[in-house]
N, C-alpha and C positions, 0 to 999 in steps of 0.2 A: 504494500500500500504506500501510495506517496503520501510524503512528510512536507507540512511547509516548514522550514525552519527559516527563524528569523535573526538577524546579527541587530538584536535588540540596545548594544548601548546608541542613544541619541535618535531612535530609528520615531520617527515624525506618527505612523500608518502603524503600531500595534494593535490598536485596539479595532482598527478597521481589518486587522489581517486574522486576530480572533475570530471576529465575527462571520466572518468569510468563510473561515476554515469551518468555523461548526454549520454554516449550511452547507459546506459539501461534504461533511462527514470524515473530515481530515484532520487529522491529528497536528497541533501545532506546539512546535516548540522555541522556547524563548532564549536565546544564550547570551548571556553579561558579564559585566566583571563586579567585582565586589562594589567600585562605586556607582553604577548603576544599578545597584539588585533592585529587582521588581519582582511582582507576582501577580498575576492577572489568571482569575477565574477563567478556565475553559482550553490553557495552555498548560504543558510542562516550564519550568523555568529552569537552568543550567546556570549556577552562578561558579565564573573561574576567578580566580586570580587575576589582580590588576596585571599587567605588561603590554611592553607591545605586540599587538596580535594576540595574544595570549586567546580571547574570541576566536577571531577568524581560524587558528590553527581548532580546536577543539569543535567547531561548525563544521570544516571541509572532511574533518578524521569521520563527521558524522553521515554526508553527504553519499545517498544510493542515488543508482539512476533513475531519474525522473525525479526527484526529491525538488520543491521548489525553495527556493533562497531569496529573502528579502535583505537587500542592501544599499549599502549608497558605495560600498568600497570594491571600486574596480579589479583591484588585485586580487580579491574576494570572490567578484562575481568570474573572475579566468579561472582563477582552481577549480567552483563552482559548473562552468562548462568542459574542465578538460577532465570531471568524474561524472558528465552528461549529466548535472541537476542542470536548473535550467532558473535560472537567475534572473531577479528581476529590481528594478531601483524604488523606491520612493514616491516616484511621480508614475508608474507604469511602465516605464522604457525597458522592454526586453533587451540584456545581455545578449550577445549570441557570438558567432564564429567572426561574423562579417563586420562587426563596430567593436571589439573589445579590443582590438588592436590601436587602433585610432582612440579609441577612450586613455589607453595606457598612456601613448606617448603625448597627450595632451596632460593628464598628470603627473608626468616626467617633465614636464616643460615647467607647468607650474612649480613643480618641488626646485628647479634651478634657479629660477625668477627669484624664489625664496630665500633660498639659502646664498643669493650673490644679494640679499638686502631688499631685493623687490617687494611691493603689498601688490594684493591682488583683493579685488572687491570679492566681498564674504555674500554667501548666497540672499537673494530675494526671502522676505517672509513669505511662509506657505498660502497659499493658496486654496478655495474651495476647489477650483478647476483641477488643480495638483490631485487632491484630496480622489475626487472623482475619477482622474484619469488611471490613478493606481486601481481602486476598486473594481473598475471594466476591466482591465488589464489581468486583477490577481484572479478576478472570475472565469473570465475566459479560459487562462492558462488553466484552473480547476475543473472548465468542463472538460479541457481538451485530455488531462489524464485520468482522468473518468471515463473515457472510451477508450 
């Protein structure tokens, strides 16, 4: 049975990916690190140890095929498709073979901007549209592995 698992520290669409999951009958799970622990009724929660990645590595070990993955972190969503779950961001934007290349080296770009002293504008507040675009997006992908 597919799993949605979620890389829940900072993640915008919990409580929309809950909800989700119990009308498809899918089991969802939360993964955090200790300063974000949370517990929301209708999910497992996974709380790891602060570090880097520390999340992302303990989500991907968890990762079958077709399993779906809620993220915002690109690096996340490539391990995510090179173990065929099938990865998805915040706003609805499927991951896949064909944009996770060009995602990366647009945040390789920015990580250099950064560390040579550059700022880069910090993201738009969320959106209802945001909001919305994920929940058609997380649905869809629920009906599609359900057949």
């Amino acid at each position: 049975m597919t799993t949605i698992l979620v890389d829940a520290d900072g993640c915008p669409v919990i409580n929309e990916t809950i909800e989700i999951a119990k009308e498809y009958g899918l089991p969802c799970v939360l993964i955090c690190d200790t300063a974000h622990e949370m517990h929301r009724e209708g999910a497992e929660t996974i709380t790891v140890s602060k570090g880097a990645d520390a999340v992302d590595f303990v989500l991907v070990n968890r990762i079958k095929k077709g399993d779906i993955v809620v993220t915002q972190d690109y690096g996340l969503a490539a391990m995510a498709l090179a173990k065929q779950g099938l990865p998805l961001d915040q706003n609805g934007r499927w991951y896949t073979n064909d944009n996770i290349d060009q995602l990366l080296a647009a945040r390789h770009k920015a990580q250099k901007i950064r560390r040579a002293g550059g700022r880069l504008r910090g993201p738009k507040k969320r959106t209802a549209e945001q909001n919305k675009g994920f929940i058609s997006s997380l649905c869809e992908l629920c009906k599609t592995v359900q057949h």
